[in-house]
C-alpha positions as CSV (number, residue, x, y, z in Angstrom):
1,X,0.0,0.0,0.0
2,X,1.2,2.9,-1.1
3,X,1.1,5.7,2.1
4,X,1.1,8.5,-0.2
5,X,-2.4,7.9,-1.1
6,X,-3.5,8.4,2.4
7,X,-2.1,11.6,2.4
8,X,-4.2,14.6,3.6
9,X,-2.7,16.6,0.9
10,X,-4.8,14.7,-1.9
11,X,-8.2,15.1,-0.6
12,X,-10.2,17.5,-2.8
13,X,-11.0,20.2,-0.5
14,X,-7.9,20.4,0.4
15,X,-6.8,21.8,-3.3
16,X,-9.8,23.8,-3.6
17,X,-9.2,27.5,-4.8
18,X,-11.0,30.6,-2.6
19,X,-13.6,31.2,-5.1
20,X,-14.4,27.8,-4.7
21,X,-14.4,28.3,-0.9
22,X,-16.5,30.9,-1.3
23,X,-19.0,29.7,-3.8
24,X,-19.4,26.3,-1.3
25,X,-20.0,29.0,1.7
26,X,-22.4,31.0,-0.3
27,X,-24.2,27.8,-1.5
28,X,-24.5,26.3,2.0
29,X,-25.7,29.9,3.8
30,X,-28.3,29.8,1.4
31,X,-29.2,26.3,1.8
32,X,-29.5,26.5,5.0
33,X,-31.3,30.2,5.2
34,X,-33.9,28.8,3.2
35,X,-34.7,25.8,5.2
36,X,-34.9,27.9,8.2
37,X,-37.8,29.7,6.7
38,X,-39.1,27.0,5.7
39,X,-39.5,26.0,9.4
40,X,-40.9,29.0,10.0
41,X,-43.4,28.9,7.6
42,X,-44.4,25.6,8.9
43,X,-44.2,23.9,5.5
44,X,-45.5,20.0,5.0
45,X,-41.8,19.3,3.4
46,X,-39.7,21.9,4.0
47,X,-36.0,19.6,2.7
48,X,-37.7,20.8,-0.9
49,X,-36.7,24.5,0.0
50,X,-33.2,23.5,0.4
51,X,-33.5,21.5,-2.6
52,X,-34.7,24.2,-4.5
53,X,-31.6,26.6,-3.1
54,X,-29.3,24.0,-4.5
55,X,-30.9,23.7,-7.9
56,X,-30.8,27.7,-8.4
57,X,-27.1,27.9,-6.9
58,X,-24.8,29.1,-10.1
59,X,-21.4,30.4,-9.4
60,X,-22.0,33.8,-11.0
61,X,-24.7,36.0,-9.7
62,X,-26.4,36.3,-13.0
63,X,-26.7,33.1,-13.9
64,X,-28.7,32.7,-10.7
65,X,-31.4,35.1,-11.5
66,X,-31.5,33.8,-15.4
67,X,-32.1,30.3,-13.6
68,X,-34.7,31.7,-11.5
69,X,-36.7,33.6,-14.0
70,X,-36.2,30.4,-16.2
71,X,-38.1,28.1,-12.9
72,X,-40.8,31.0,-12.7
73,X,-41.6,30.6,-16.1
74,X,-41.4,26.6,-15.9
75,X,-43.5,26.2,-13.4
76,X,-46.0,29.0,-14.7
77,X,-46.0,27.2,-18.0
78,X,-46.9,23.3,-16.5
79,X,-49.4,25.0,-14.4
80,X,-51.5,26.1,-16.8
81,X,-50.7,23.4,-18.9
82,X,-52.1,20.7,-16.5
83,X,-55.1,22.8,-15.2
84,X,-55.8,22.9,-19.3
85,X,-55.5,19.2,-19.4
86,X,-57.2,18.2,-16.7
87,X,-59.9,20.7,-17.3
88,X,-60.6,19.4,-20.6
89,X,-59.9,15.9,-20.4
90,X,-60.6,14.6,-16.4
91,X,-64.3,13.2,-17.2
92,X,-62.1,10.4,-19.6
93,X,-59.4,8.6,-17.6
94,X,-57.7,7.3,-21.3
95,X,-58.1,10.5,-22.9
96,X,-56.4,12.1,-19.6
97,X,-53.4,9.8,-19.5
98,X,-52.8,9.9,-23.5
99,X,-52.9,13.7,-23.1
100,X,-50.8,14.0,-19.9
101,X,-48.3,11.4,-22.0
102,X,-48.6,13.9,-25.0
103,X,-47.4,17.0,-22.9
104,X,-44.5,15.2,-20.8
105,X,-43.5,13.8,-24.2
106,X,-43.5,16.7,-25.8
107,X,-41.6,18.6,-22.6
108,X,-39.2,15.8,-23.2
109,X,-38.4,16.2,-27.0
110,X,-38.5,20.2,-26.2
């Protein structure tokens, strides 16, 4: 066994660069900020806020809000989407599956 492969020197973090430092300390106070108010909004799941802190995380500051506006619009977009499906197409259970099948295809391919 070789011992230099158990040397503390070779672990990752260890060659990390300070913008890297700081990016993981940014990423982690955010995480963490955003599951403390999801305790305090008293959410049913709040691990999804810190989830969602995660996902948005980008190293530069603009590509966090292009990210965000991108989930606004993402989530505005398959909201409307389902409530026009289901709307349309609840009564018929086949015609609601093919449909739903239709759009997550199509989200797919897109």
């Amino acid at each position: 066994m070789n011992l230099q492969t158990l040397s503390w020197r070779a672990l990752p973090w260890v060659k990390a660069t300070r913008p890297q430092w700081r990016y993981a300390l940014r990423n982690g106070i955010a995480m963490c900020l955003a599951l403390s108010i999801a305790y305090a909004l008293d959410l049913d799941e709040p691990y999804w806020a810190m989830t969602s802190a995660a996902v948005v995380s980008f190293p530069a500051v603009g590509g966090v809000i292009s990210k965000s506006f991108g989930r606004i619009a993402g989530s505005l977009l398959g909201a409307c989407a389902a409530l026009l499906l289901a709307g349309h197409t609840l009564n018929d259970p086949w015609l609601f599956l093919f449909s739903i099948s239709g759009w997550l295809a199509l989200c797919t391919w897109a």
